[in-house]
C-alpha positions as CSV (number, residue, x, y, z in Angstrom):
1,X,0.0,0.0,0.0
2,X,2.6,2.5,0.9
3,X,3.8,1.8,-3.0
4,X,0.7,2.5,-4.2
5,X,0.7,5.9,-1.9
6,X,4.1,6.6,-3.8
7,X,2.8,6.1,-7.3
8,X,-0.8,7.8,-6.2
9,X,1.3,10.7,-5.6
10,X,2.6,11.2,-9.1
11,X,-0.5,12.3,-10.3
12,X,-0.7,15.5,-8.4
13,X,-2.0,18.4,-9.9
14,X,-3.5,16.1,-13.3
15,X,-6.4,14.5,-11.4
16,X,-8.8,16.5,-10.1
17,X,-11.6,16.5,-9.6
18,X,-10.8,12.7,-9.7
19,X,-8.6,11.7,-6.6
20,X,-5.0,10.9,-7.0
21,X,-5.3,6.9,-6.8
22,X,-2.4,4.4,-7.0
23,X,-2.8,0.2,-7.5
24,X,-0.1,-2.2,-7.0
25,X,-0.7,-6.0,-8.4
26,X,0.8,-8.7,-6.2
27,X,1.8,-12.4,-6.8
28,X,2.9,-14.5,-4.1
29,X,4.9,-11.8,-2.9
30,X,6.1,-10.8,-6.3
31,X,4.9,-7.5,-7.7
32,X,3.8,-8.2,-11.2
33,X,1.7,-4.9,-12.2
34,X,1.6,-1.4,-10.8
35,X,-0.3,2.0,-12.4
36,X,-1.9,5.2,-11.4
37,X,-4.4,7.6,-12.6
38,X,-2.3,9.8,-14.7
39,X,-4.6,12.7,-15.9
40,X,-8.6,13.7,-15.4
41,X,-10.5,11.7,-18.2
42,X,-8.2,9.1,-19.0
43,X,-8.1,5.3,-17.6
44,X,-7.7,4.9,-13.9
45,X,-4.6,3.5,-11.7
46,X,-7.2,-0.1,-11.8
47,X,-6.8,-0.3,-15.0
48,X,-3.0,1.1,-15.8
49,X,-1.7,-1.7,-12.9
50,X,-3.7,-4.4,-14.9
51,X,-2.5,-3.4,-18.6
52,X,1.4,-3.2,-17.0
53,X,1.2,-6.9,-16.3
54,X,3.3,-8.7,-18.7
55,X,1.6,-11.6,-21.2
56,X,3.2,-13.9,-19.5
57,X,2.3,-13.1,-15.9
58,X,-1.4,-12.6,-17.1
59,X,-2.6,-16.2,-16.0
60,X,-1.2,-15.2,-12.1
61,X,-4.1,-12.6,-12.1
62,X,-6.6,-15.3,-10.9
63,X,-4.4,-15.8,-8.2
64,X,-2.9,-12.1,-7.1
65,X,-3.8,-9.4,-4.6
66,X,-4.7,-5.8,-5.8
67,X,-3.6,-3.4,-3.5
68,X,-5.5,0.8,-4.7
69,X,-5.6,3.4,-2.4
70,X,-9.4,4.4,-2.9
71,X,-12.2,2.0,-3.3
72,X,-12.7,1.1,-6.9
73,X,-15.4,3.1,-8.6
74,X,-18.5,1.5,-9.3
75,X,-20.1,3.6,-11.8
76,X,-20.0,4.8,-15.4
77,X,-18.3,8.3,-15.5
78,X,-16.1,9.1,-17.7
79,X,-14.3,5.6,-18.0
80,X,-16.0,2.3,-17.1
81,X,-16.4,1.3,-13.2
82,X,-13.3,-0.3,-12.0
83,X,-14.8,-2.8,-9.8
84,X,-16.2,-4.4,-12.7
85,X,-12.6,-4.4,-14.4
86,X,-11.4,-6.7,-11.4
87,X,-14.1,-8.5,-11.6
88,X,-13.7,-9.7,-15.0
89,X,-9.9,-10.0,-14.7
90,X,-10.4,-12.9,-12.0
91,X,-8.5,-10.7,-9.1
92,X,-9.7,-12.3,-5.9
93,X,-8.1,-10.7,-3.2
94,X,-8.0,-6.3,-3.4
95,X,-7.3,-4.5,-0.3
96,X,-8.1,-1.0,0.3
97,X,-6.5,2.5,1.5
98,X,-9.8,4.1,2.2
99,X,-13.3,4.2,0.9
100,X,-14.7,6.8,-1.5
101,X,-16.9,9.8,-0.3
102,X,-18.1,10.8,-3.7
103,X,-21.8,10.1,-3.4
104,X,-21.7,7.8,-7.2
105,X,-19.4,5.6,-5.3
106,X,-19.6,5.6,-1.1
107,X,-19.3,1.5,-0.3
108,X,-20.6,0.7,-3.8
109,X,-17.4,-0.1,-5.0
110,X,-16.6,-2.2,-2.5
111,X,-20.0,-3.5,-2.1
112,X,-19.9,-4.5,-6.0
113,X,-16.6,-6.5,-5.5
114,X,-18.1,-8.4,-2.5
115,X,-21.3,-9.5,-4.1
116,X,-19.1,-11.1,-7.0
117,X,-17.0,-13.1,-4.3
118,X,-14.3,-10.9,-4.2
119,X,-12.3,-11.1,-0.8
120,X,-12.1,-6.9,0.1
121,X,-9.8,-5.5,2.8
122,X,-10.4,-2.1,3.8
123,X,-9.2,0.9,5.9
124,X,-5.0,-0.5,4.9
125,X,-3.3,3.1,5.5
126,X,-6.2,4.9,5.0
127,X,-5.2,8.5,6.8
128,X,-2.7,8.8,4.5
129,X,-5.0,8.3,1.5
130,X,-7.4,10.6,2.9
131,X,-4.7,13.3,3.5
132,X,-2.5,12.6,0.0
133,X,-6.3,13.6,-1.5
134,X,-7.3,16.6,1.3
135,X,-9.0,18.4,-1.3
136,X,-11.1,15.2,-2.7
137,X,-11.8,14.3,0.9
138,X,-12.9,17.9,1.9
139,X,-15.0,18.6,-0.8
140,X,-16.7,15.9,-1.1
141,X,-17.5,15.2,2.5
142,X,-19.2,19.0,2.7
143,X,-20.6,19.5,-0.4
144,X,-18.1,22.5,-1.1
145,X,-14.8,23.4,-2.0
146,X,-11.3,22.9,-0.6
147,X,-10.5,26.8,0.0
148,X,-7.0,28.1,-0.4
149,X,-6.5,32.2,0.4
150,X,-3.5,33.4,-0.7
151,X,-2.1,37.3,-0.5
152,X,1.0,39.0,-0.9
153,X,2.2,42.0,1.3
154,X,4.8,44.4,2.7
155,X,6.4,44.0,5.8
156,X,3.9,46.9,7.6
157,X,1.2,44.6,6.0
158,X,-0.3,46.4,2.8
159,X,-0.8,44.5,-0.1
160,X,-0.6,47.5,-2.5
161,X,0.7,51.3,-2.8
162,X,-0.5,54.4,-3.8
163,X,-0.6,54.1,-7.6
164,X,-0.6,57.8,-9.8
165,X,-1.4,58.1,-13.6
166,X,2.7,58.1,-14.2
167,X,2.6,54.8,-12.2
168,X,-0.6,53.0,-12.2
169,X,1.4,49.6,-11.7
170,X,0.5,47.8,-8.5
171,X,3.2,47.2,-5.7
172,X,4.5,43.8,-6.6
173,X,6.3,41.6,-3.6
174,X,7.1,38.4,-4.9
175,X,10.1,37.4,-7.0
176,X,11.0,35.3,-9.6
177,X,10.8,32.0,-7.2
178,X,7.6,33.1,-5.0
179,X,5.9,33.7,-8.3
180,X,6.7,30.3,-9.4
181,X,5.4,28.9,-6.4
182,X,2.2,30.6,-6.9
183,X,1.7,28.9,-10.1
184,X,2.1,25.7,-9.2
185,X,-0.6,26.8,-6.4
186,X,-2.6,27.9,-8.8
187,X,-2.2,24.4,-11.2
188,X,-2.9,22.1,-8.5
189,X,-6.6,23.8,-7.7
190,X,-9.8,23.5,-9.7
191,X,-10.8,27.3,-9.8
192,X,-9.3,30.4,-9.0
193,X,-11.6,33.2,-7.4
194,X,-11.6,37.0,-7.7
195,X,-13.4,39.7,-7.8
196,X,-14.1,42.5,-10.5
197,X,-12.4,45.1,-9.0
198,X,-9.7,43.6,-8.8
199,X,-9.6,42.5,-12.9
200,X,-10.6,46.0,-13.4
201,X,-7.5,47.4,-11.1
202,X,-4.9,44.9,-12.2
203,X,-6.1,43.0,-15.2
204,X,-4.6,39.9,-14.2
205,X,-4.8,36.6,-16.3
206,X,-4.4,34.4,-13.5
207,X,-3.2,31.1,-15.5
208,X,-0.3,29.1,-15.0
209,X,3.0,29.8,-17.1
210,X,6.0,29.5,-14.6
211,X,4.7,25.8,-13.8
212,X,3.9,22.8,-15.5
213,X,0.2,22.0,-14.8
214,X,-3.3,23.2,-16.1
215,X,-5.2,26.7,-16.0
216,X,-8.0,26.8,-13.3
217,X,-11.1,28.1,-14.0
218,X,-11.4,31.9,-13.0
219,X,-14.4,32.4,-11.0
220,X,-15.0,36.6,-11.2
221,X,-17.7,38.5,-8.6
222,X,-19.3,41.0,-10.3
223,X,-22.4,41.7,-8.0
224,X,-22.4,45.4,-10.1
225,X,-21.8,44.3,-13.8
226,X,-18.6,46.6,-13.5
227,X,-16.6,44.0,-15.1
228,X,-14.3,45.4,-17.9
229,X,-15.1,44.4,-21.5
230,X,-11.6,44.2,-22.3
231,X,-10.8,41.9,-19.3
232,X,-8.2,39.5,-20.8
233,X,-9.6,37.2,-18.3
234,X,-12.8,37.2,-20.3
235,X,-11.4,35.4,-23.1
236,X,-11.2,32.3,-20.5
237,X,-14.9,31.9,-20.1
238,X,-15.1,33.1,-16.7
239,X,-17.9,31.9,-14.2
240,X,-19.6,34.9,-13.4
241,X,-21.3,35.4,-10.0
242,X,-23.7,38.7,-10.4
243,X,-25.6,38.2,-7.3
244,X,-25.3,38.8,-3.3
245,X,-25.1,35.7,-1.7
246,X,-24.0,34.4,1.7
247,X,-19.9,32.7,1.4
248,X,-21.2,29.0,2.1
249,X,-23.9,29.1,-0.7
250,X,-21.8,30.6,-3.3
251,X,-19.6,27.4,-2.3
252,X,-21.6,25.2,-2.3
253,X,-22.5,26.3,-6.2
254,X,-19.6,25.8,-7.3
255,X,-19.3,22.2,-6.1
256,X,-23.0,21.5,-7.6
257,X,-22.7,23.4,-10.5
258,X,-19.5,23.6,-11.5
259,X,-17.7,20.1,-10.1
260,X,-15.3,22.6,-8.2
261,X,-13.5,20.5,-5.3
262,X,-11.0,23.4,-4.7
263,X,-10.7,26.9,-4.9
264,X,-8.3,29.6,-4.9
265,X,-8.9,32.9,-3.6
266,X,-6.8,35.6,-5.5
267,X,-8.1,38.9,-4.5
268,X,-8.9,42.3,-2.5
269,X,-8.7,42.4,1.3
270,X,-12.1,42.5,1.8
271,X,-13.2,39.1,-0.1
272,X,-10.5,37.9,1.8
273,X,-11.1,39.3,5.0
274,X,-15.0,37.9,4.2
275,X,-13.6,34.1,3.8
276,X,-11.5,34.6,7.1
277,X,-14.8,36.4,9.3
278,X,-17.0,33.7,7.3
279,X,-14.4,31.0,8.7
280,X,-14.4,29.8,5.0
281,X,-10.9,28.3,4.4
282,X,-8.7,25.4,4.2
283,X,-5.4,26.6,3.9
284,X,-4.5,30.3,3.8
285,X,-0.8,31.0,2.3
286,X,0.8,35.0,2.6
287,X,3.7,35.9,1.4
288,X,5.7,39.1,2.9
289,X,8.2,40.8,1.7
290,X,11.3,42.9,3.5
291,X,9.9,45.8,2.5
292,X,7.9,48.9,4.3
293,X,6.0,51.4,1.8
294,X,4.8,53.7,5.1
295,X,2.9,56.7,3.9
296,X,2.6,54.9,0.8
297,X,1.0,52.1,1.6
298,X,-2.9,51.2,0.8
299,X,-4.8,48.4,1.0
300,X,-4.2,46.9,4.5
301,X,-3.8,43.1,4.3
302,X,-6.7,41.5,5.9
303,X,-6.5,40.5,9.5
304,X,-5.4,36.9,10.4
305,X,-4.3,35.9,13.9
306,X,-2.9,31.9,13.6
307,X,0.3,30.7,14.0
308,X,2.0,29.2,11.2
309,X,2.3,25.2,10.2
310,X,5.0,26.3,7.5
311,X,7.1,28.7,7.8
312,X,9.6,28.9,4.3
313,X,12.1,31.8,3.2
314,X,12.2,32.3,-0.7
315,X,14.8,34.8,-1.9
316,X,14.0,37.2,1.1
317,X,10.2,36.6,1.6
318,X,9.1,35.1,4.1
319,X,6.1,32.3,3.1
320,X,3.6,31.9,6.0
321,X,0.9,28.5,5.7
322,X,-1.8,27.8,7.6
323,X,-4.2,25.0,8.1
324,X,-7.2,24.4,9.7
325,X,-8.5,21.3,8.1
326,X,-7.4,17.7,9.5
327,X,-6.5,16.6,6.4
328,X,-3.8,19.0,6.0
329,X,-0.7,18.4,6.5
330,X,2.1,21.2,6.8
């Protein structure tokens, strides 16, 4: 099982909104197939650990152990239910890291495997499942999205300056390697939130280019239709939210609606400071820099009182994270 963690793993940032799941074939001791759900859409770690098996260790199936991480689905989503797969291969014996809280699957899975005369073992390292998938987990267990809040400031806590028509450029605190990090934040979450002030102020694109990894999907708030026509951001099909609505409902859309299982929060101080009042996060990540602007300073950063899990210095800045989910480890 811890091999399947290991190969689980390698999938970060591919998967979601499926899990990061890993599956490890076993014969009398002997590993004989291994695989792991690579990208979202494509076949899953099930299937990969049975195709790896070579011709002439095909016939040990009917006698092997299949070791996965997460219960085998049991439904027809994008590719067929693995618990039927394993089924039909003749696998007797599976054992399993922890069982699936998406609804489709909950106990089906296992349930499926069971009814055919499949000997199941369950809950084999199954906190470190749950935590190697913290957003899956979260997300699915509440019906809304794993929440990330992320800001940059100065040292004397403003995340901008004061900005005149011969500089309208906003104060900018990271550096070459901060800004990397962000975008492999940004790549390894579903959505990323902001608001349309803060497309109008900055006209950000907020994509991934400094990291390997996919583009979320900008959610904009634009209770005003203020939005700005010539938004770059608008060529990404934004989700639009044009309506006052409490924090946990607008969640709670986006994980009904939209399949969003995690969310990053890219914006003003006062969205932010709303998700930290609302008690509305999952992992909140600021980044300050040894700087002061004094006089010059505007927009004070929002106001969050926790102390640190992670603490990391990046070419001067000091990176501050902080969890309060279980799941999370720092």
């Amino acid at each position: 099982m811890k091999r399947a963690l290991e190969l689980a793993a390698r999938g970060l940032g591919y998967t979601s909104p499926n899990p990061m799941v890993g599956a490890v074939i076993v014969h009398d001791g002997r590993i004989i197939g291994e695989g792991y759900h690579r990208q979202h859409g494509k076949v899953h770690a099930e299937v990969n650990a049975v195709n790896s098996v070579a011709p002439a260790d095909r016939p040990l199936l009917t006698d092997s152990t299949m070791y996965v991480t997460l219960e085998p689905c049991s439904h027809y989503g994008k590719t067929p239910p693995c618990a039927r797969l394993i089924i039909e291969t003749g696998i007797p014996r599976v054992v399993v890291g922890a069982v699936d809280p998406f609804a489709k699957v909950a106990g089906r899975g296992i349930a499926m495997l069971r009814e055919a005369g499949v000997e199941v073992t369950e809950g084999i390292l199954a906190d470190e499942s749950r935590r190697l998938n913290a957003t899956f987990f979260t997300a699915h267990t509440l019906g809304s999205p794993f929440v990330t809040l992320k800001w940059a400031q100065s040292a004397d806590m403003f995340m901008d300056r004061e900005r005149t028509p011969d500089d309208p450029t906003p104060a900018r605190f990271s550096n070459t390697a901060s800004t990397m990090l962000t975008h492999r934040l940004r790549s390894l979450h579903d959505a990323i939130l902001t608001t349309a002030a803060t497309v109008n102020a900055d006209n950000p694109r907020l994509n991934v280019r400094r990291w390997g990894g996919r583009d979320p999907q900008p959610v904009i708030i634009d209770r005003r239709a203020a939005l700005s026509p010539d938004a770059a951001i608008l060529g990404r099909s934004p989700i639009i939210i044009d309506r006052d609505m409490p924090l946990d409902e607008m969640l709670a859309g986006l994980y009904s609606r939209h399949g969003i299982t995690s969310l990053l929060v890219e914006a003003g101080p006062t969205l932010l400071q709303q998700f930290i009042d609302a008690d509305q996060w999952d992992l909140v990540r600021i980044e300050t820099a040894p700087v002061e602007l004094g006089e010059a300073g505007t927009r004070p950063a929002p106001r969050f009182s926790a102390t640190p899990g992670l603490t990391r210095l990046v070419d001067g800045n000091r990176l501050d994270y902080y969890t309060a989910n279980p799941l999370v480890t720092l």
